[in-house]
C-alpha positions as CSV (number, residue, x, y, z in Angstrom):
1,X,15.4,9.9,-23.7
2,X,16.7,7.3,-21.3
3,X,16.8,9.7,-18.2
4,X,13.2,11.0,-19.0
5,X,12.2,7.0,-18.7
6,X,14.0,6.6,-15.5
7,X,12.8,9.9,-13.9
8,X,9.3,9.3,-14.9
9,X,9.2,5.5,-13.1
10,X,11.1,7.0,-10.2
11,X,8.4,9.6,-9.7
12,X,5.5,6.9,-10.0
13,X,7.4,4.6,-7.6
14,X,7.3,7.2,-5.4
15,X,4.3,8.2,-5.4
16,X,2.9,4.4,-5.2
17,X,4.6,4.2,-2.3
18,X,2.9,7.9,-1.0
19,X,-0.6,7.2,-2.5
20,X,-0.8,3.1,-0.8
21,X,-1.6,4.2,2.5
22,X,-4.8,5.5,1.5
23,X,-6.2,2.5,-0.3
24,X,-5.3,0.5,3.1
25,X,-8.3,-0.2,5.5
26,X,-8.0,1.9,8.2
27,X,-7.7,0.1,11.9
28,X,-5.5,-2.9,12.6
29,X,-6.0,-6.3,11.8
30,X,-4.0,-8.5,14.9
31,X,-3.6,-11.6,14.0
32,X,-3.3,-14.0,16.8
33,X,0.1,-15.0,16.3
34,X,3.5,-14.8,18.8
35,X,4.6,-11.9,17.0
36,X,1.4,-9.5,17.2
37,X,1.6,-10.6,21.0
38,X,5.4,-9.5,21.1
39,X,4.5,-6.5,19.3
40,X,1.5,-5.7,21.4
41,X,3.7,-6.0,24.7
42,X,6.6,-3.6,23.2
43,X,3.6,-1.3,22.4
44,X,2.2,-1.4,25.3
45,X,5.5,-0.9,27.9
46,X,5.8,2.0,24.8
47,X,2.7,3.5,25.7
48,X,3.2,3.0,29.7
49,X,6.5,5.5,29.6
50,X,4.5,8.2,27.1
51,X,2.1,7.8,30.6
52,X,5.0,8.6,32.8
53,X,6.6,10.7,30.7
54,X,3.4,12.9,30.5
55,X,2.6,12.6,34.5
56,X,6.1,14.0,34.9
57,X,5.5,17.1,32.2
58,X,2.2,17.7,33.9
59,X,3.7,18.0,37.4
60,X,6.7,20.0,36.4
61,X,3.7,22.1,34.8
62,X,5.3,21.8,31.3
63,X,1.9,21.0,29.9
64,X,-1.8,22.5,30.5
65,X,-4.5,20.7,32.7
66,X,-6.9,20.2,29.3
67,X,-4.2,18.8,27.2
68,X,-3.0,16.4,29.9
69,X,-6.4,15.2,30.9
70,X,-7.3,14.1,26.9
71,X,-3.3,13.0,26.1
72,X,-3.9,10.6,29.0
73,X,-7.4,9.6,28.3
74,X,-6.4,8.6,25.0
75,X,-2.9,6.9,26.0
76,X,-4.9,4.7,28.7
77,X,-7.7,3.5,26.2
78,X,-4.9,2.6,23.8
79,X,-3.3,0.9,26.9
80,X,-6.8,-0.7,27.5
81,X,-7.9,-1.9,24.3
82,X,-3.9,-3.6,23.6
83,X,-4.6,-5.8,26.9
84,X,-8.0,-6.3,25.7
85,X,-6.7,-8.1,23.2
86,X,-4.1,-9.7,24.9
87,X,-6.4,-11.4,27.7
88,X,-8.0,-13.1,24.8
């Protein structure tokens, strides 16, 4: 009987932990604080090698001319709207 009680709040505290993402608001909240800038700047040098690392694959033709074109679109308006917020 013990094991079935255990098991059973296992289970739900797993799938709390599964289910809570969807009940978050969706988009990030940056607070203006010296750790959302520090984690902004690591995001951002994160997002400047995906760039690089992308321009290389595209040159060494490892990846097609549509799927470049929009992978590096949306890397740069990442890029963009991260130093948006940091030039506040």
């Amino acid at each position: 009987m013990m094991s079935v009680v255990i098991a059973f709040l296992i289970i739900f505290v797993i799938a709390v932990f599964v289910i809570q993402p969807l009940f978050l608001e969706p988009g990030l909240e940056i607070k203006d604080t010296e750790k959302s800038s520090d984690a902004l700047k690591q995001r951002k040098k994160i997002l400047y090698r995906h760039i690089k690392e992308l321009d290389m694959d595209y040159q060494l033709d490892n990846i097609q001319d549509e799927d470049y074109n929009q992978t590096r679109n949306e890397l740069k308006k990442e890029v963009s709207e991260i130093l948006t917020i940091l030039n506040k």
